[in-house]
N, CA, C and O atoms as a DFTB+ gen file, in Angstrom:
332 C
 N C O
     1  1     -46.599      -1.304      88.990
     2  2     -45.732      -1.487      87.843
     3  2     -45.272      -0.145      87.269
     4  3     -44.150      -0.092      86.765
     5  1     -46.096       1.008      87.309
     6  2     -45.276       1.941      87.174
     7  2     -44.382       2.883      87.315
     8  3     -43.726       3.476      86.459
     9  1     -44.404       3.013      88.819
    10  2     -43.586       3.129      89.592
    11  2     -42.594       2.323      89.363
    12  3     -41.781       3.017      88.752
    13  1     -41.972       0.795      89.539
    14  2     -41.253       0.030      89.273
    15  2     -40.441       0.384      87.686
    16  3     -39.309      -0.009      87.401
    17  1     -41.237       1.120      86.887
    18  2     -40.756       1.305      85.375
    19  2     -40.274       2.369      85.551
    20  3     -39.309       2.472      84.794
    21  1     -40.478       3.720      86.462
    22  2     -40.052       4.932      86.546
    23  2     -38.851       4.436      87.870
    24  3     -37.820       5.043      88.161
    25  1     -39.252       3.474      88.351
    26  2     -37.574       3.429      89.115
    27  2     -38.170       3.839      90.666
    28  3     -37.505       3.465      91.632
    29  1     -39.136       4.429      90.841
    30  2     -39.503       5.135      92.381
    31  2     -40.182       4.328      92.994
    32  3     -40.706       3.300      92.564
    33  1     -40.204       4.855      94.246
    34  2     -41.437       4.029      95.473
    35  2     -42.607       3.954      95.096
    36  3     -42.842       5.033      94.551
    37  1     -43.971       2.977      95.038
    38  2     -44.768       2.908      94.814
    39  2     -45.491       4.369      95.486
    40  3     -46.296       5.003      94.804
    41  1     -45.190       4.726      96.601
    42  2     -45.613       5.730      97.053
    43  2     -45.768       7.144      96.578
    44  3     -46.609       7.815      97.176
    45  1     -45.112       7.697      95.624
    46  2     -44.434       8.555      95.221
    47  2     -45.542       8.660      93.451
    48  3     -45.672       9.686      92.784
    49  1     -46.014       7.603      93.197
    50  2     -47.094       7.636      91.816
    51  2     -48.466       7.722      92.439
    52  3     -48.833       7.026      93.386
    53  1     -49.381       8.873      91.666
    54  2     -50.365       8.363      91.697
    55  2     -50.779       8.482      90.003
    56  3     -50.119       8.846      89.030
    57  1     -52.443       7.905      90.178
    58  2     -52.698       7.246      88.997
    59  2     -54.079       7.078      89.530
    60  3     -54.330       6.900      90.721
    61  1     -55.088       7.155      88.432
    62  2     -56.149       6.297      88.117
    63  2     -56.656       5.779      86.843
    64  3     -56.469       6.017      85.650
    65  1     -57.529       4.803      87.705
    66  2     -57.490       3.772      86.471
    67  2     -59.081       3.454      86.318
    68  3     -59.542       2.991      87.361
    69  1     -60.142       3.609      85.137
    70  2     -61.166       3.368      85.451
    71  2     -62.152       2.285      84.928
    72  3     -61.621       1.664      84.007
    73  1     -63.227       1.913      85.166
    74  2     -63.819       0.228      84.440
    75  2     -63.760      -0.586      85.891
    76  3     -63.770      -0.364      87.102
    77  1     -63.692      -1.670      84.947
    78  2     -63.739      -2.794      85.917
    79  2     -62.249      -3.334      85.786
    80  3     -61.333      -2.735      85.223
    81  1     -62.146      -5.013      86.628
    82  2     -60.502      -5.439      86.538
    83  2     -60.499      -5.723      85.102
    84  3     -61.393      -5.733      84.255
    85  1     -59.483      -5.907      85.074
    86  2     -58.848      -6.871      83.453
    87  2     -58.927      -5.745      82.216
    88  3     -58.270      -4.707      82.137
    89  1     -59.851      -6.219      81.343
    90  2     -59.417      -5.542      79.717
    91  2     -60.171      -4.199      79.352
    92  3     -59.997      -3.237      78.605
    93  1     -61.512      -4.838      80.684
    94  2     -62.152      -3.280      80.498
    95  2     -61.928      -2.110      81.282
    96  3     -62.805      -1.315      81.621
    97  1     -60.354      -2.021      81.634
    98  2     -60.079      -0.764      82.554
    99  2     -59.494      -0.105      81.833
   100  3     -58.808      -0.600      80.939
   101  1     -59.612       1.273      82.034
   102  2     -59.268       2.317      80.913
   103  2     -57.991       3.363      81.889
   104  3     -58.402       4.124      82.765
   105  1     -56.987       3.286      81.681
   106  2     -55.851       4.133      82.311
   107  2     -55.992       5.359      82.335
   108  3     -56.141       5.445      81.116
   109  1     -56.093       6.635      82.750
   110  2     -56.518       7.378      82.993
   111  2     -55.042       8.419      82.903
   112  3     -54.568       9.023      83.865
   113  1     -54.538       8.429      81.595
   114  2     -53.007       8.846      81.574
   115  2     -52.652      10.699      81.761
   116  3     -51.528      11.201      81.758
   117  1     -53.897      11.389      81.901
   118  2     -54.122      12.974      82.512
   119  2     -53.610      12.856      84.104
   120  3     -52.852      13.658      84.651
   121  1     -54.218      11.641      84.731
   122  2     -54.147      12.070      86.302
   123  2     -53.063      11.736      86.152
   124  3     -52.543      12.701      86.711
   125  1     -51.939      10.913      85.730
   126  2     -51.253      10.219      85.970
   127  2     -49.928      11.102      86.366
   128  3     -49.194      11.599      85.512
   129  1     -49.669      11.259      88.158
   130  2     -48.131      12.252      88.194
   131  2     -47.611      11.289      89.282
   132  3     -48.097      10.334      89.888
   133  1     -46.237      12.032      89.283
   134  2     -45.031      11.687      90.267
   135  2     -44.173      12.750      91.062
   136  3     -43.181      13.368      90.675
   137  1     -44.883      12.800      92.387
   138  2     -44.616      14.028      93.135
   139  2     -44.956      15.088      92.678
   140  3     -44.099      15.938      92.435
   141  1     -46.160      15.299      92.463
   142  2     -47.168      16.437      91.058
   143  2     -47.182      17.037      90.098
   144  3     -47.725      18.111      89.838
   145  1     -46.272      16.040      89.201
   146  2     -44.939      16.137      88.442
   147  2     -45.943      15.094      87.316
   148  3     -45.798      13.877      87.198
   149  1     -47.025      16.005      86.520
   150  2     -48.213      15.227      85.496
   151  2     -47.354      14.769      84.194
   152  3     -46.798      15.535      83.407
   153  1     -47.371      13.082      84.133
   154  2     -47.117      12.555      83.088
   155  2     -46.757      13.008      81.852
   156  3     -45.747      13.110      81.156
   157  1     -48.175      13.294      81.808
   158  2     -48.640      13.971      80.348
   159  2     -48.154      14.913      80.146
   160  3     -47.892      14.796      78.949
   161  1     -47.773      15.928      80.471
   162  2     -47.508      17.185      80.249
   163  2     -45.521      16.968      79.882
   164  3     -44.773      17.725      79.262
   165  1     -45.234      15.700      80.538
   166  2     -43.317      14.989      80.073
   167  2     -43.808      14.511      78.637
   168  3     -43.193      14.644      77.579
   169  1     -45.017      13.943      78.831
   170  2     -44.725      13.003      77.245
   171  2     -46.559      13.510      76.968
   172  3     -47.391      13.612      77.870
   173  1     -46.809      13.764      75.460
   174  2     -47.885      13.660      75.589
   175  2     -48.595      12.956      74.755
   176  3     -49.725      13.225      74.347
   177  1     -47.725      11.750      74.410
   178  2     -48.456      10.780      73.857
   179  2     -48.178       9.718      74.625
   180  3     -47.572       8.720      74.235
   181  1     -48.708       9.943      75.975
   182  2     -48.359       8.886      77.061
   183  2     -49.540       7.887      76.399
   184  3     -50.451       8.367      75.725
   185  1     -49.411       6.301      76.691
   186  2     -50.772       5.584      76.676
   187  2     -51.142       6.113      74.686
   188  3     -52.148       6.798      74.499
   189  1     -50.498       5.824      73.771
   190  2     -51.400       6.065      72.645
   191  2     -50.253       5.355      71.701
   192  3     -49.132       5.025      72.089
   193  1     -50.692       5.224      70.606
   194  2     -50.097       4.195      70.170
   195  2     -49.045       5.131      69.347
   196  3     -48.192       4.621      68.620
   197  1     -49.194       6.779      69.548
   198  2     -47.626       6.871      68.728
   199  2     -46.569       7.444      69.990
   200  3     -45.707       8.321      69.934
   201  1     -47.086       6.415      71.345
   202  2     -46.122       6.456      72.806
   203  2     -44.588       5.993      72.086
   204  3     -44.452       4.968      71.418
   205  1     -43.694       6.791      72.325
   206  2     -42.386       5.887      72.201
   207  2     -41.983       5.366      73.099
   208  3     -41.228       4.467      72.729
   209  1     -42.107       5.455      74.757
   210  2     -42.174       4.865      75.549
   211  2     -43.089       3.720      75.886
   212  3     -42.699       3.039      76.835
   213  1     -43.783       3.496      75.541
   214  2     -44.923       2.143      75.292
   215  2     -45.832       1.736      76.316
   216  3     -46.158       0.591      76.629
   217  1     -46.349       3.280      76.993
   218  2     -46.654       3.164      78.535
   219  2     -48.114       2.331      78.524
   220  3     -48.681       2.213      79.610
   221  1     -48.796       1.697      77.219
   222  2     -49.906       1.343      76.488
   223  2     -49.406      -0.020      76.955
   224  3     -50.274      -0.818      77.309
   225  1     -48.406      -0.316      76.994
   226  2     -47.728      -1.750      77.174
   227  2     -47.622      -1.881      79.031
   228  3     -47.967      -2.839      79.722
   229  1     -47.372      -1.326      79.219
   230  2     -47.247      -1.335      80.847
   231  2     -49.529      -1.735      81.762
   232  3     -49.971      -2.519      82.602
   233  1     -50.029      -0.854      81.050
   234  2     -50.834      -0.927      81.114
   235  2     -51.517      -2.945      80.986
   236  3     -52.065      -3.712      81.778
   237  1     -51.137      -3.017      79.808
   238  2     -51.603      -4.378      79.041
   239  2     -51.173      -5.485      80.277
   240  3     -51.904      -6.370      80.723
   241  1     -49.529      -5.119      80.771
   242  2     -49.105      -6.132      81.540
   243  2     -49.882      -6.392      83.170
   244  3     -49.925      -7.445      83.806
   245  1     -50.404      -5.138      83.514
   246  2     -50.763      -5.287      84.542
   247  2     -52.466      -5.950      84.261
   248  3     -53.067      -6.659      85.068
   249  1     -52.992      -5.492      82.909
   250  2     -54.298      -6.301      82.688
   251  2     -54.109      -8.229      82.756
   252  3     -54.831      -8.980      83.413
   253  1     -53.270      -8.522      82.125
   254  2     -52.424      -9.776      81.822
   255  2     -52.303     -10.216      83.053
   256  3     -53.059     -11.167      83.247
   257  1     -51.552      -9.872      84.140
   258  2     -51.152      -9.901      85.257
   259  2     -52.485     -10.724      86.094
   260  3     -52.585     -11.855      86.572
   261  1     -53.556      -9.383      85.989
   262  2     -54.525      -9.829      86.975
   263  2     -55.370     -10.999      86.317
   264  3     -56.098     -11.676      87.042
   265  1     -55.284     -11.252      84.934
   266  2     -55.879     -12.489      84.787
   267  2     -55.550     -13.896      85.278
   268  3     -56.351     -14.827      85.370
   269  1     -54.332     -13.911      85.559
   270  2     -53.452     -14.373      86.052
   271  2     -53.771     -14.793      87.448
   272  3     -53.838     -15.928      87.919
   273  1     -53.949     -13.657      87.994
   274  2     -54.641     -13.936      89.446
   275  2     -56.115     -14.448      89.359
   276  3     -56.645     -15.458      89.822
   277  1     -56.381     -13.877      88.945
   278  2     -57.899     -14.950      89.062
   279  2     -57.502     -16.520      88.154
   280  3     -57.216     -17.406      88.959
   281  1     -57.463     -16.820      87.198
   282  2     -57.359     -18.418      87.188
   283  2     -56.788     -19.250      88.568
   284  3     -57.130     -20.403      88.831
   285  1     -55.964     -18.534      89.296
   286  2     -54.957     -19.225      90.088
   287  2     -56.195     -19.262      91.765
   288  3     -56.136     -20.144      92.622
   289  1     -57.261     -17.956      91.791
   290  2     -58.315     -18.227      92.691
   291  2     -59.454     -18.340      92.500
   292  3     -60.224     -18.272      93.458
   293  1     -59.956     -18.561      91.119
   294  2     -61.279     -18.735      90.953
   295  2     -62.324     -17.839      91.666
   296  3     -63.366     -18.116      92.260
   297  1     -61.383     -16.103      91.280
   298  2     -61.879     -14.690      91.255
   299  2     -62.577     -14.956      93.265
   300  3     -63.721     -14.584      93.528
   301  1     -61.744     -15.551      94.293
   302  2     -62.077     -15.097      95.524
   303  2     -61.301     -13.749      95.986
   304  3     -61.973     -12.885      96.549
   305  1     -59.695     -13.496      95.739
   306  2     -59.218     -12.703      96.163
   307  2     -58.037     -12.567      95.537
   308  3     -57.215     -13.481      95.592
   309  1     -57.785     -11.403      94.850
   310  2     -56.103     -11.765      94.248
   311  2     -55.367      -9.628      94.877
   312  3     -56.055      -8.619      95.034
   313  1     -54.321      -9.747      94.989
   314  2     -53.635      -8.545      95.131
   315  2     -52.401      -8.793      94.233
   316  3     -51.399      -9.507      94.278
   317  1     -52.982      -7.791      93.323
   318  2     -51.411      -7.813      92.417
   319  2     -51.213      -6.713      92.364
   320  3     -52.056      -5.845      92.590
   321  1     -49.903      -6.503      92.014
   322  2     -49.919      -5.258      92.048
   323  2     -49.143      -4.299      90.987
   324  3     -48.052      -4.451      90.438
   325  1     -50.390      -2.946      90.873
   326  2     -50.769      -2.133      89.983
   327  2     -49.357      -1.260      90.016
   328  3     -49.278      -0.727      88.909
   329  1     -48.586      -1.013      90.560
   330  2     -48.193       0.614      90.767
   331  2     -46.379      -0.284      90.668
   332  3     -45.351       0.389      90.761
């Protein structure tokens, strides 16, 4: 999904993300670059609530997302996808 929000190939973001799935994963908005091109250092209230870009929201959707996948398998296997 973020990639998709920045417009580029999934290939082209990296990112980590840490916790477990769903609400307790914590975005990790330091690592976060594009062609080594660090987030943070474009915006640096990436991920915080005075983001004007609302990258806190992007985050939420992909938590949302994977809940999503599990009701639909009763947590055997879901691939959604993050990026």
């Amino acid at each position: 999904m973020m990639a998709e929000r920045l417009g580029i190939h999934a290939s082209s973001f990296n990112g980590w993300v840490l916790g477990e799935h769903g609400d307790t994963s914590v975005p990790v908005w330091s690592g976060a670059n594009v062609a080594g091109v660090n987030l943070q250092k474009l915006n640096p209230d990436i991920g915080t609530e005075g983001d004007k870009e609302q990258w806190k929201a992007t985050h939420k959707a992909v938590v949302d997302r994977y809940g999503t996948c599990m009701v639909l398998v009763r947590r055997s296997f879901c691939l959604c996808p993050a990026c």
